[in-house]
N, C-alpha and C positions, 0 to 999 in steps of 0.2 A: 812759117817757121817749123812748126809741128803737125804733125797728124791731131795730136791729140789739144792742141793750143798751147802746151804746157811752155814755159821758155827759159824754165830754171836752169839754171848753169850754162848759159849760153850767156856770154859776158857781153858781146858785139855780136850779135845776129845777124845787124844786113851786110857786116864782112864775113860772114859765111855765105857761100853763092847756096845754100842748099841743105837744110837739115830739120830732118825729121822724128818724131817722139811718138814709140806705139806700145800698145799697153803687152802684157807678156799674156800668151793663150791664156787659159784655167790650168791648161793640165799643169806648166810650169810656174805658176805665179807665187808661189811657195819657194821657186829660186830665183826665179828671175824678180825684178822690180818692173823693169821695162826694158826695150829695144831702142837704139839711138841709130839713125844711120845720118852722118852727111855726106853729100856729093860735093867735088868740085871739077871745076875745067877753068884750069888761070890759062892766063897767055904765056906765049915763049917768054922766060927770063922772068914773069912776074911770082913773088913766094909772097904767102898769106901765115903772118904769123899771128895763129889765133887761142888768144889768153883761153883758158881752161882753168874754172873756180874747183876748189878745193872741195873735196865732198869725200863724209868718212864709209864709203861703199867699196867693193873690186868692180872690175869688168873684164868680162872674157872680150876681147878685139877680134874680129874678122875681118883682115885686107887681101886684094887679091895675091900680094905674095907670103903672106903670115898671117900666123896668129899669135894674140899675144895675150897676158895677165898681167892685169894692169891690180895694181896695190890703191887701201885706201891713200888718199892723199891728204898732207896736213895743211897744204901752200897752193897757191895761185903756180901755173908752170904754161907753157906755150907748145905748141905745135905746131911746128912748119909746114905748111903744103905748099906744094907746088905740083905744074903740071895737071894731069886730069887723075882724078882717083874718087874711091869710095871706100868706104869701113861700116861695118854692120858690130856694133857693140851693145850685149845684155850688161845693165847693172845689175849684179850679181845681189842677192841677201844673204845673211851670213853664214846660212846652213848651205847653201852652194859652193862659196871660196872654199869651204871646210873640206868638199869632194875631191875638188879642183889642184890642189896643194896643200902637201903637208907639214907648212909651218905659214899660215896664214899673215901671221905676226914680220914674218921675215920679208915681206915683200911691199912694206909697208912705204909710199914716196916711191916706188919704181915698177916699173915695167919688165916684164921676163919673156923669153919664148914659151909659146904653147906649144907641146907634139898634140896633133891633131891629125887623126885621117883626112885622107882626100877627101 
């Protein structure tokens, strides 16, 4: 499940084909909490919709065609995969979302575009 063993907020594990938990370097750990990445690869036509527990954190998203900022969340919410993909996500601590956007408060239950260099 994890790098790190950890398995909190991962609501259904073995319907995720793929997901890993790693601690954030030293030099970031002051922003980061930690690294989330999962992989998957469904088959043609199969989608995996996978529950996502509520956690009052941000996280910066890396997929390969976005980025995103993701707000803390109050609710349990879902995510569809399908196809083959990956997303590399830091949960953020609060002095980072602070850097990141400014109105922390306002993105609070949703997800936004990231501008992000290549």
């Amino acid at each position: 499940m994890s790098a790190s063993g950890d398995g909190r907020g991962v609501l259904f594990p073995a319907a995720l084909p793929s997901f890993h938990r790693m601690p954030a370097p030293p030099a970031l750990q002051e922003l980061v909490r930690w690294w989330w990445i999962p992989r998957w690869n469904l088959g043609f036509g199969q989608v995996l919709n996978q529950t996502v527990l509520s956690f009052p954190a941000s996280n910066l998203v890396i997929m390969p065609d976005d980025v995103s900022l993701s707000g803390p969340t109050t609710g349990v919410s879902e995510r569809k995969l399908e196809g083959k993909g990956w997303a590399v996500g830091a949960l953020l601590r609060p002095a980072a979302i602070a850097q990141l956007h400014q109105d922390p408060g306002a993105i609070r239950d949703t997800e936004i575009p990231f501008a992000a260099a290549d």
